[in-house]
PyMOL Python script that loads the backbone (N, CA, C, O; Angstrom):
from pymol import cmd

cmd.read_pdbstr("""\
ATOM      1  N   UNK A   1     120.398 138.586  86.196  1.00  0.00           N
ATOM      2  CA  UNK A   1     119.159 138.540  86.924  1.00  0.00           C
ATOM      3  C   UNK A   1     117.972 138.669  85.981  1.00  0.00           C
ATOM      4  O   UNK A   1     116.867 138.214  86.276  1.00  0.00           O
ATOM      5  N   UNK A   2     118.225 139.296  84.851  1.00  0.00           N
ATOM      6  CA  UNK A   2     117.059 140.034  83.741  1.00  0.00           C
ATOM      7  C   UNK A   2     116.417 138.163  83.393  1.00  0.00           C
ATOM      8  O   UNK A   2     115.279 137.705  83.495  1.00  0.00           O
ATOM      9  N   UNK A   3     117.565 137.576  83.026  1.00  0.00           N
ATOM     10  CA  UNK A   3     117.658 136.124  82.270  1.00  0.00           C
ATOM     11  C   UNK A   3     116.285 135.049  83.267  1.00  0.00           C
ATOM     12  O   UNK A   3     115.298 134.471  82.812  1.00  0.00           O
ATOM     13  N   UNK A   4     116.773 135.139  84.667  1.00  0.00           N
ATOM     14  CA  UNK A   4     116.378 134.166  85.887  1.00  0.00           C
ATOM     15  C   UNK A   4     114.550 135.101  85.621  1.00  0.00           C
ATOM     16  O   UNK A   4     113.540 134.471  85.308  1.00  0.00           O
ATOM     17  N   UNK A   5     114.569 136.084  85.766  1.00  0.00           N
ATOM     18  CA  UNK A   5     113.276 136.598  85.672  1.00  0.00           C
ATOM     19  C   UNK A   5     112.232 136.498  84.326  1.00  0.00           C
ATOM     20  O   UNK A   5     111.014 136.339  84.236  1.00  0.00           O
ATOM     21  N   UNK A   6     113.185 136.649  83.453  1.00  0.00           N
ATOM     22  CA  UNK A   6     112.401 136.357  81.740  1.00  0.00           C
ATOM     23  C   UNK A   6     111.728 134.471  81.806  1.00  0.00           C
ATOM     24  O   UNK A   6     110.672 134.049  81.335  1.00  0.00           O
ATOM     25  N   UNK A   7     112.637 133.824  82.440  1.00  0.00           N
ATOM     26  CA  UNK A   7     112.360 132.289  82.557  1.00  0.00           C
ATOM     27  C   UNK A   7     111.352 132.208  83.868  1.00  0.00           C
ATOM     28  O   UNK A   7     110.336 131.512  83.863  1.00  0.00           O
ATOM     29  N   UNK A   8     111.631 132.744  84.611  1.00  0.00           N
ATOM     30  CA  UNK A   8     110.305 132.725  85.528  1.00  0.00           C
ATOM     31  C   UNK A   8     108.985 133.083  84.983  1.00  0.00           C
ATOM     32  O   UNK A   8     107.935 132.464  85.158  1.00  0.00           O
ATOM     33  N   UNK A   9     109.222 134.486  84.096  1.00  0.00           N
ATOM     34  CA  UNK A   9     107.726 135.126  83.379  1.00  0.00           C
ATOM     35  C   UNK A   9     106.599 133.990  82.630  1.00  0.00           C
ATOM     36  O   UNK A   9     105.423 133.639  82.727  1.00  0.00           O
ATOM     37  N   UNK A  10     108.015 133.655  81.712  1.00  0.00           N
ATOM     38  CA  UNK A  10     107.386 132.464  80.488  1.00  0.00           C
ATOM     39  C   UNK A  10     107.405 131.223  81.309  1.00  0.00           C
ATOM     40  O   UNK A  10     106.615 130.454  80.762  1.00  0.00           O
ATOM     41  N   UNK A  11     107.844 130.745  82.195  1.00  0.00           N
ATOM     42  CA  UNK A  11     106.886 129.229  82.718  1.00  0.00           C
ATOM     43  C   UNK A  11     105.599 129.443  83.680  1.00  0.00           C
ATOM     44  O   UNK A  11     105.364 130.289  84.543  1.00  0.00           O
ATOM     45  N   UNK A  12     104.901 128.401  83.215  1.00  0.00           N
ATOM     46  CA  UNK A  12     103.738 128.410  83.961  1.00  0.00           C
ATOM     47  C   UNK A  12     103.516 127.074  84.598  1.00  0.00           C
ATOM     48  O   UNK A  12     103.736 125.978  84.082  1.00  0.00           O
ATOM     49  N   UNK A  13     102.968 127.365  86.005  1.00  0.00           N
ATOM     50  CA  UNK A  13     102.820 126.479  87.137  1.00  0.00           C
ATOM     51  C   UNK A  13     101.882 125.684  86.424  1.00  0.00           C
ATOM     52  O   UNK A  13     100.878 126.317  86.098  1.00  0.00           O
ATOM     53  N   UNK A  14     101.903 124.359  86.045  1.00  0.00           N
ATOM     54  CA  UNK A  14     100.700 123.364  85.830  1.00  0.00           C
ATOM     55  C   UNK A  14     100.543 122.329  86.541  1.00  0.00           C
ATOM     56  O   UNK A  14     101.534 121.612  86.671  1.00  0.00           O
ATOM     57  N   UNK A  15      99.329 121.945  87.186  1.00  0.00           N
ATOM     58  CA  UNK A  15      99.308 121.003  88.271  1.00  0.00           C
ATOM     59  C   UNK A  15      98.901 119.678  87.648  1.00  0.00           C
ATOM     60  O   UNK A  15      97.845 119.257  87.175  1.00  0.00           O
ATOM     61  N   UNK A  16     100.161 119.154  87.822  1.00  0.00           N
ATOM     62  CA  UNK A  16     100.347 117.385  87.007  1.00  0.00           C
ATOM     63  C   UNK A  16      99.554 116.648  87.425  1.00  0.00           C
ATOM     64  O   UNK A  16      99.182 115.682  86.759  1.00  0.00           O
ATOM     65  N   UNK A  17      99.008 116.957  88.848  1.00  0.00           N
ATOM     66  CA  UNK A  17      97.617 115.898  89.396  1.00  0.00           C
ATOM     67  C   UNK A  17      96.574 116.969  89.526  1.00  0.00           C
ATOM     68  O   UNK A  17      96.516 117.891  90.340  1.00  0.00           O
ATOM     69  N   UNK A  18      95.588 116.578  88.336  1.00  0.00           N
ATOM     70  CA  UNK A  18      93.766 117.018  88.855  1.00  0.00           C
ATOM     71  C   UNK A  18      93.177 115.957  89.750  1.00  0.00           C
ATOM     72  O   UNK A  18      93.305 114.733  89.794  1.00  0.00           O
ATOM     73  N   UNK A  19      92.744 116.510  90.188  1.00  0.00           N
ATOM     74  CA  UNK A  19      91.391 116.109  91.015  1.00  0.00           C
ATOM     75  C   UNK A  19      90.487 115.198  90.279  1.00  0.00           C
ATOM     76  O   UNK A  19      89.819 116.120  89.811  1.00  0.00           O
ATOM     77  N   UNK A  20      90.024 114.337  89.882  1.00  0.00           N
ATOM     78  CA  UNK A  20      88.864 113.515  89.875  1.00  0.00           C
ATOM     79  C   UNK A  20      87.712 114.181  89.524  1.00  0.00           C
ATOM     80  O   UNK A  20      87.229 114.467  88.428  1.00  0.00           O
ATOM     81  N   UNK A  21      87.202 114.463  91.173  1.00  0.00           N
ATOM     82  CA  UNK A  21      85.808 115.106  91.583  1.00  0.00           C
ATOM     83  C   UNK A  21      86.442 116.648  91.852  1.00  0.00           C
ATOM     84  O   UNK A  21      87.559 117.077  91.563  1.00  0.00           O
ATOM     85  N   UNK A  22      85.117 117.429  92.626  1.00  0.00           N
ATOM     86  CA  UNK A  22      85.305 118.527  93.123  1.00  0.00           C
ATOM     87  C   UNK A  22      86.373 118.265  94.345  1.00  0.00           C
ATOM     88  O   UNK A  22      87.048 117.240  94.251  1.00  0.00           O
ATOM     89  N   UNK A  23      86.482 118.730  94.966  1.00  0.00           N
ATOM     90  CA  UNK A  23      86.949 119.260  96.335  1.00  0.00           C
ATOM     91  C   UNK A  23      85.944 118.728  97.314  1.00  0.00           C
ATOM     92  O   UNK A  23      86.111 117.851  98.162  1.00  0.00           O
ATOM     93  N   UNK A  24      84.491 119.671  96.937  1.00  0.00           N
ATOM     94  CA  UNK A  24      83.116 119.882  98.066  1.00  0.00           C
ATOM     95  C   UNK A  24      83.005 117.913  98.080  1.00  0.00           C
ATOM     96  O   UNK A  24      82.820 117.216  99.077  1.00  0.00           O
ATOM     97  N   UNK A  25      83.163 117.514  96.858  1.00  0.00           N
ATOM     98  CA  UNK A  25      82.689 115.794  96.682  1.00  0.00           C
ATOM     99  C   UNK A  25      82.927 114.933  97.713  1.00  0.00           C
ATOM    100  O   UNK A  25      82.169 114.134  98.263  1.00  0.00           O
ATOM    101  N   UNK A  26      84.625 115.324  98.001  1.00  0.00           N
ATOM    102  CA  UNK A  26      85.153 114.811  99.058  1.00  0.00           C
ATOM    103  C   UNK A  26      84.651 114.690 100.548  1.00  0.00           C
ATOM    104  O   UNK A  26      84.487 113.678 101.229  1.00  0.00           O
ATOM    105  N   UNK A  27      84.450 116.051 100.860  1.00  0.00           N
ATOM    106  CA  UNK A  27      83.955 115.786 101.980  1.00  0.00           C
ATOM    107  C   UNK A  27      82.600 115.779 102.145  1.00  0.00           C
ATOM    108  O   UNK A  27      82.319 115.966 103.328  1.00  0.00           O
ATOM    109  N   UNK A  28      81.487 115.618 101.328  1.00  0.00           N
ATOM    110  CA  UNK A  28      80.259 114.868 101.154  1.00  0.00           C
ATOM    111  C   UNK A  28      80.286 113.444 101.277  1.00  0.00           C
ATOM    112  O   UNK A  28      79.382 112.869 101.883  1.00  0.00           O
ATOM    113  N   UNK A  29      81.462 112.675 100.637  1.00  0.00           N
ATOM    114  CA  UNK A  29      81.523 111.585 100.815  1.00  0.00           C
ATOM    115  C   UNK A  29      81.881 110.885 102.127  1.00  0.00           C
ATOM    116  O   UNK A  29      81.281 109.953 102.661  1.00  0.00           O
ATOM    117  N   UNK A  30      83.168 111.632 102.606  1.00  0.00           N
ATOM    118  CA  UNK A  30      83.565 111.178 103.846  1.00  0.00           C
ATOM    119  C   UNK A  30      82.596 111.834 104.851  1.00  0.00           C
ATOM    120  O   UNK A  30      83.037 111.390 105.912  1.00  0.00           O
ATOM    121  N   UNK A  31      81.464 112.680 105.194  1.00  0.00           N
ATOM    122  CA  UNK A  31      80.279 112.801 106.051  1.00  0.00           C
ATOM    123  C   UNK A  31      79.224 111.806 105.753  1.00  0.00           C
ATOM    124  O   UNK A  31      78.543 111.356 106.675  1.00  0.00           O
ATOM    125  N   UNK A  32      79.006 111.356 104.286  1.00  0.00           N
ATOM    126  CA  UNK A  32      78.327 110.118 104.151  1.00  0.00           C
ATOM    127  C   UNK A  32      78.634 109.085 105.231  1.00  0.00           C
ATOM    128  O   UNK A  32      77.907 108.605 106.100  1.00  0.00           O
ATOM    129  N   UNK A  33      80.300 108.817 104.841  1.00  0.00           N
ATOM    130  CA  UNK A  33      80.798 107.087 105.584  1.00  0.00           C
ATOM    131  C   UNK A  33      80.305 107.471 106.903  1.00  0.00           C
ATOM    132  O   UNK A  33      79.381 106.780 107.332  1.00  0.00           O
ATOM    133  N   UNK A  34      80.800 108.603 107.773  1.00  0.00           N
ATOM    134  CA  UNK A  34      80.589 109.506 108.890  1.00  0.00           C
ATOM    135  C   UNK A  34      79.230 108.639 109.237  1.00  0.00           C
ATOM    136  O   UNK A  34      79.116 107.485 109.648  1.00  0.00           O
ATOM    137  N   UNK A  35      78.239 109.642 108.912  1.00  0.00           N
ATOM    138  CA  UNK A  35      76.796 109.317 109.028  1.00  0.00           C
ATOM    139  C   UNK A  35      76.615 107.638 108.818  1.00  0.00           C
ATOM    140  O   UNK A  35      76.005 107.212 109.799  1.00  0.00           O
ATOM    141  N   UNK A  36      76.916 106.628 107.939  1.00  0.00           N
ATOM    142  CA  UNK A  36      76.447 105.193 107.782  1.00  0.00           C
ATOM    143  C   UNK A  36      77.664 104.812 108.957  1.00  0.00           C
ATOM    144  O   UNK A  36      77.389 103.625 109.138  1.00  0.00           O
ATOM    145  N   UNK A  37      78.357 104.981 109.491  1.00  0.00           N
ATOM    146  CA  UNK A  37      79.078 104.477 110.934  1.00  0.00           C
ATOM    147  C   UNK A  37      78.395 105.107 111.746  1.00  0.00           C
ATOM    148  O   UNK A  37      77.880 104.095 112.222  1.00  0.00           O
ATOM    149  N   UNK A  38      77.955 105.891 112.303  1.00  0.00           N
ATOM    150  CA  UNK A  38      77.052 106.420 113.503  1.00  0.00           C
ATOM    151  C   UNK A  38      75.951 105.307 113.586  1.00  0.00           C
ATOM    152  O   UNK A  38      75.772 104.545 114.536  1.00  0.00           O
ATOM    153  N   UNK A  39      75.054 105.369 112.092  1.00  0.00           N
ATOM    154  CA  UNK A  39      73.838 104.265 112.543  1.00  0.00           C
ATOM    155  C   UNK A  39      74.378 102.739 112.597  1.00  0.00           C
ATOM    156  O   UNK A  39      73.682 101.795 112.971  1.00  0.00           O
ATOM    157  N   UNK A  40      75.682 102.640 112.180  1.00  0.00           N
ATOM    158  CA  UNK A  40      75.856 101.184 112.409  1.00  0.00           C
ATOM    159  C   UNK A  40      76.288 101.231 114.158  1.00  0.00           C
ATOM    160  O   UNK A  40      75.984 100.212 114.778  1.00  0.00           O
ATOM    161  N   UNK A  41      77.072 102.520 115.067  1.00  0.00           N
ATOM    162  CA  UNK A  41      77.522 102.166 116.319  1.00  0.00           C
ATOM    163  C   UNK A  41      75.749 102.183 116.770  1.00  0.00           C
ATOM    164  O   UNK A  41      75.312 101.195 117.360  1.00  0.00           O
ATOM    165  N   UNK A  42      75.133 102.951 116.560  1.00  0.00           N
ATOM    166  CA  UNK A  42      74.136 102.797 116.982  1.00  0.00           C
ATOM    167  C   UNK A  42      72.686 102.117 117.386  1.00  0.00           C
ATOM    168  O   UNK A  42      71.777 102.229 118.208  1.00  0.00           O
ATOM    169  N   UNK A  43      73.122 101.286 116.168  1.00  0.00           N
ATOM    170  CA  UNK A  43      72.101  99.656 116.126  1.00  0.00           C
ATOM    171  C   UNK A  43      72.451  98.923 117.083  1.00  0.00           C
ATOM    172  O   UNK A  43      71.735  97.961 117.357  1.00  0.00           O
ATOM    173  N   UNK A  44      73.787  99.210 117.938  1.00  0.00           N
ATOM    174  CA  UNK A  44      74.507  98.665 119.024  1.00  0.00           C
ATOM    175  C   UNK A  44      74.202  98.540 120.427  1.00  0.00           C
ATOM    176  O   UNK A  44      74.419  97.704 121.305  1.00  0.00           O
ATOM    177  N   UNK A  45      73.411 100.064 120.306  1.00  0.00           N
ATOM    178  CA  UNK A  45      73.024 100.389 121.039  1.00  0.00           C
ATOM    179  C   UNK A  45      72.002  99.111 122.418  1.00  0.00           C
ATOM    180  O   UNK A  45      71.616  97.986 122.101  1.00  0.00           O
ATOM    181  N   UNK A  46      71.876  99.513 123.323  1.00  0.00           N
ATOM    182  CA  UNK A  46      71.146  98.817 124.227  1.00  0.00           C
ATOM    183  C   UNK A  46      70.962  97.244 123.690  1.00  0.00           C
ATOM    184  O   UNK A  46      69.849  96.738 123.551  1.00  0.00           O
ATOM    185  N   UNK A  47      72.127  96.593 123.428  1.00  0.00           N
ATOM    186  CA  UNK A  47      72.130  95.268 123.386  1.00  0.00           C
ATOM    187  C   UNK A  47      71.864  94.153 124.196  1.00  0.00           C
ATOM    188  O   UNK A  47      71.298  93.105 123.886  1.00  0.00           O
ATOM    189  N   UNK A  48      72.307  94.479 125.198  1.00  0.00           N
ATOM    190  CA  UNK A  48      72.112  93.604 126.699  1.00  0.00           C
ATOM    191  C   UNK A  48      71.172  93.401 127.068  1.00  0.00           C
ATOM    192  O   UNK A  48      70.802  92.247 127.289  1.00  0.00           O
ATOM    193  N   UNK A  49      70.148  94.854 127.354  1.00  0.00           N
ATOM    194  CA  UNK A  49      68.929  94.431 127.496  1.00  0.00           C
ATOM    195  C   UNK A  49      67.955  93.775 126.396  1.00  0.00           C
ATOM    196  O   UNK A  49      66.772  93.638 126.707  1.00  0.00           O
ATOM    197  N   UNK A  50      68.438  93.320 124.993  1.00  0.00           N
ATOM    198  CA  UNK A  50      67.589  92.768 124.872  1.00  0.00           C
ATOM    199  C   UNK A  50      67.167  91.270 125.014  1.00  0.00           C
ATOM    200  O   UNK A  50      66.391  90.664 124.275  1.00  0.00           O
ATOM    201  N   UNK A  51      67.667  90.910 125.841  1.00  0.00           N
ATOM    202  CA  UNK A  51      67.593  89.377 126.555  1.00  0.00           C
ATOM    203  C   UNK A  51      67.701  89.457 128.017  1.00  0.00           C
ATOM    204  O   UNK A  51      68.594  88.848 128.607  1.00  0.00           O
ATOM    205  N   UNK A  52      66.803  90.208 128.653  1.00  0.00           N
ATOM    206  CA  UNK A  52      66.842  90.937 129.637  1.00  0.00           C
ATOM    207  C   UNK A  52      66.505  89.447 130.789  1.00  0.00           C
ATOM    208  O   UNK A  52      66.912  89.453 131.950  1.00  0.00           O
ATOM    209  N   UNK A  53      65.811  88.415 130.262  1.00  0.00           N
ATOM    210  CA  UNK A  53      65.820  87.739 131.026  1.00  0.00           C
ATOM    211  C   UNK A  53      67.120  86.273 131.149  1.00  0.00           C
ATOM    212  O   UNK A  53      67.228  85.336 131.940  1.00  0.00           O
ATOM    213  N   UNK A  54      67.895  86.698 129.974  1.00  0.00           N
ATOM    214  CA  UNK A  54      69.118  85.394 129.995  1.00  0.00           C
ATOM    215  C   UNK A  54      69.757  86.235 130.846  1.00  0.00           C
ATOM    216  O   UNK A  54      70.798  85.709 131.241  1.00  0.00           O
ATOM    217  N   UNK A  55      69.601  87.190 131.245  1.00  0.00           N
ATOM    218  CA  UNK A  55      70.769  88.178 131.589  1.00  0.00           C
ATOM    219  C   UNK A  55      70.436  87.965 133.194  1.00  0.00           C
ATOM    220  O   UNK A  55      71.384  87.750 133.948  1.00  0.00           O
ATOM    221  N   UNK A  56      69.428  88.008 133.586  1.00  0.00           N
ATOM    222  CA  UNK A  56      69.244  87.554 134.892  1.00  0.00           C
ATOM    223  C   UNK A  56      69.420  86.376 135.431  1.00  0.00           C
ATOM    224  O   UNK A  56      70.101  86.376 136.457  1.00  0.00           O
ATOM    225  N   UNK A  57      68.884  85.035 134.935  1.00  0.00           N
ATOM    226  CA  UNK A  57      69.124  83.733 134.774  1.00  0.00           C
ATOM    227  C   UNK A  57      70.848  83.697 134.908  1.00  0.00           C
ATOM    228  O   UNK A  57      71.430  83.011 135.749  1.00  0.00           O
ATOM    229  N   UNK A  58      71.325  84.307 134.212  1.00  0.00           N
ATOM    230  CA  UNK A  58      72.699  84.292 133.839  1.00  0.00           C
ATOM    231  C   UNK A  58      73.187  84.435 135.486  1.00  0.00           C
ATOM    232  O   UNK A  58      73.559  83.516 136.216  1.00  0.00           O
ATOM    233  N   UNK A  59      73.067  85.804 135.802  1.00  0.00           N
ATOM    234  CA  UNK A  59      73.255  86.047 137.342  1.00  0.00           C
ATOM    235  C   UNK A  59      72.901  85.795 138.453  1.00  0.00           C
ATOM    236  O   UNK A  59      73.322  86.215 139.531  1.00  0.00           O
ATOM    237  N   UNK A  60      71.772  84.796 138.110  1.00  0.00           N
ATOM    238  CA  UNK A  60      71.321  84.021 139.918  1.00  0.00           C
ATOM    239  C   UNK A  60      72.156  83.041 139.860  1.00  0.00           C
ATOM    240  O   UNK A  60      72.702  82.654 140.893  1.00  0.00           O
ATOM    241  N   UNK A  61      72.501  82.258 138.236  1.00  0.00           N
ATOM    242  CA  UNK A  61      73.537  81.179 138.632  1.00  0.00           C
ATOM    243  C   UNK A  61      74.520  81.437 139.080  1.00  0.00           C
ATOM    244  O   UNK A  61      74.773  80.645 139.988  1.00  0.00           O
ATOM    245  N   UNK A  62      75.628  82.494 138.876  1.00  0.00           N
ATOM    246  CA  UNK A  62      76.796  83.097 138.743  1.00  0.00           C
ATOM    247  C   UNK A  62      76.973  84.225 140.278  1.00  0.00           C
ATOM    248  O   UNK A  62      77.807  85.127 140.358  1.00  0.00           O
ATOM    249  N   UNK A  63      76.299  83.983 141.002  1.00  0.00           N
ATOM    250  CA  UNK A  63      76.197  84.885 142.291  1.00  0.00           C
ATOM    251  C   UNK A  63      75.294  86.017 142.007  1.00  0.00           C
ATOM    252  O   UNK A  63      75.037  86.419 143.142  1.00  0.00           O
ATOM    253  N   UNK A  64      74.808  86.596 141.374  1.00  0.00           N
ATOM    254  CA  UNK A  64      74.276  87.938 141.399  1.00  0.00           C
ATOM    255  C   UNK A  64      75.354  88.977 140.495  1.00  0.00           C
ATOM    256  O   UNK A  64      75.067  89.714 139.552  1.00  0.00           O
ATOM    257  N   UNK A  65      76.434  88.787 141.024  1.00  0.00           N
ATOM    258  CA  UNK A  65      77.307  90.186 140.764  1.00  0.00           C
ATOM    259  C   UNK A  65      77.902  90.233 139.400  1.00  0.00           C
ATOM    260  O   UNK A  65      79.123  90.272 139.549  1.00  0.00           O
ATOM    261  N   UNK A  66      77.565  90.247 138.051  1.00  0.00           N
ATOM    262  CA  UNK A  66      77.982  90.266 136.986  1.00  0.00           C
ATOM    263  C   UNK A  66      79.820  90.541 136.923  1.00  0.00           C
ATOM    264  O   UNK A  66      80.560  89.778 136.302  1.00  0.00           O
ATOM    265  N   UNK A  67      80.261  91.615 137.596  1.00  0.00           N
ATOM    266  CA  UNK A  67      81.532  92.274 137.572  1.00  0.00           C
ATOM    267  C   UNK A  67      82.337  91.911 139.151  1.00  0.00           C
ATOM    268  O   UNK A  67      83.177  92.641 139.676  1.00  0.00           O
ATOM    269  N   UNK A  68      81.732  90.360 139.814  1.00  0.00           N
ATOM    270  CA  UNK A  68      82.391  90.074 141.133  1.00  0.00           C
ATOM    271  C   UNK A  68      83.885  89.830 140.985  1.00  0.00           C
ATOM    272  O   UNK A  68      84.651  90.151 141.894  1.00  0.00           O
ATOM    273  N   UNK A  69      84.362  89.206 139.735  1.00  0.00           N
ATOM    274  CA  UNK A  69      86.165  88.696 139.723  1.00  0.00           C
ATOM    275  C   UNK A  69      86.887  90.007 139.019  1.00  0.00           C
ATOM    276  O   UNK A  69      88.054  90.292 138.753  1.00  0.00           O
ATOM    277  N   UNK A  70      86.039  90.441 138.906  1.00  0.00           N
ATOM    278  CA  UNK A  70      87.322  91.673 137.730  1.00  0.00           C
ATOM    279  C   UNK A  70      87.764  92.728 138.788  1.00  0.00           C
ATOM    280  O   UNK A  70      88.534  93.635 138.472  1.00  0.00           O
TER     281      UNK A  70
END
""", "prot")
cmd.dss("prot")
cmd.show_as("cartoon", "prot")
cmd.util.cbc("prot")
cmd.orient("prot")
């Protein structure tokens, strides 16, 4: 047992993969992508109305009811 413990003492844990960056880098970066996808769903935003009048035109031809067959 003395043997298994003397070889445990003298090796040392070395971590074969470093890191790059920090740690903190990481998730700065991935709240970046985060944040530039929010303003891209968001440019999305209120699309329809902005052709507020094809959109009507659209529906006097078509009966009125946008959602009548579904």
């Amino acid at each position: 047992m003395s043997l298994v413990t003397a070889i445990l003492a003298e090796t040392e844990t070395v971590n074969a993969r470093e890191l790059p960056i920090e740690p903190f880098f990481y998730g700065l970066i991935a709240f970046s992508i985060f944040i530039v996808l929010a303003f891209v769903a968001a440019s999305y935003r209120d699309v329809a109305n902005r052709h507020r009048a094809k959109a009507e035109a659209y529906a006097a031809r078509h009966g009125g009811d946008a959602h009548a067959g579904h």
